[in-house]
N, C-alpha and C positions, 0 to 999 in steps of 0.2 A: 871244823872249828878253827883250825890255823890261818882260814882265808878271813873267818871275821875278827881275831886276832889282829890281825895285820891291818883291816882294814879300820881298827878301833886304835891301833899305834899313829897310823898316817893322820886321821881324825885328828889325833893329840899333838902331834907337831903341826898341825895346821892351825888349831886354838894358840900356841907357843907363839909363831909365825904374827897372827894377829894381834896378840896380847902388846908383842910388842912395834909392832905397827903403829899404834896409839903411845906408844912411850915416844914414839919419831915425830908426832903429829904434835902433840900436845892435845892433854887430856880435855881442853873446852872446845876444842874446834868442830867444825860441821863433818870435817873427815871421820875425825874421832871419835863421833857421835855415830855415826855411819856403820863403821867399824867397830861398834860394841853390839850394836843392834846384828851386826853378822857375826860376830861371836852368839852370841844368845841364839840363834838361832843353829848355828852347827850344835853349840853345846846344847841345846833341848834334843836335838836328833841325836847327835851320840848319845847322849842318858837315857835314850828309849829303848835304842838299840841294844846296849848293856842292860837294859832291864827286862829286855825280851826275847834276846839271844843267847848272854852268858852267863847271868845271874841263875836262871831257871839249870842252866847243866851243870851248874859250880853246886848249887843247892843241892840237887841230885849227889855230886860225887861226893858231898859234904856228909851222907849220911853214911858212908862208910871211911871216910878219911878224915880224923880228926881234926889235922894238918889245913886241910882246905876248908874244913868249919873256921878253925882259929884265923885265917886270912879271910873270911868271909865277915863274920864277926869286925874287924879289923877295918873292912872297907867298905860297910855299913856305917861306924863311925866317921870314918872319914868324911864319908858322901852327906851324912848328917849336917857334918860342919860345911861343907864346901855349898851343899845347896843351901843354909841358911844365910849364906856369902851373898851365894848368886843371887839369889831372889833381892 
């Protein structure tokens, strides 16, 4: 679990990385256009991955640890708002 941990932190500073990549570019250019299309596409693979690796064992520890229901709960809304962004 620590290795995809990690591998879902590096993930996130690589979207960070791009994000603002396109802040250097300017938002209308061919780069920056480029550059979001590889966003979108790291960020659909990390969302799978979190939906098919740590979501199902947080659910799991979630029925016995209240604690990680209430952060579970928590980053269901979040991801609500962020993927109704993304799209």
């Amino acid at each position: 679990m620590s290795k995809l941990v990690e591998e879902l932190k590096k993930e996130h500073e690589v979207l960070v990385v791009k994000i603002t990549e396109i802040r250097t570019k300017g938002l209308v250019s061919v780069d920056a256009r480029k550059t979001l299309f590889e966003i979108k596409a790291v960020l659909l693979a990390h969302l799978k991955k979190e939906d098919d690796n740590l979501y199902p064992v947080l659910k799991k520890a979630a029925l016995k640890d209240e604690s990680i229901k209430k952060l579970l709960d928590g980053f269901a809304k979040e991801m609500d708002v962020i993927s109704k962004a993304a799209l």
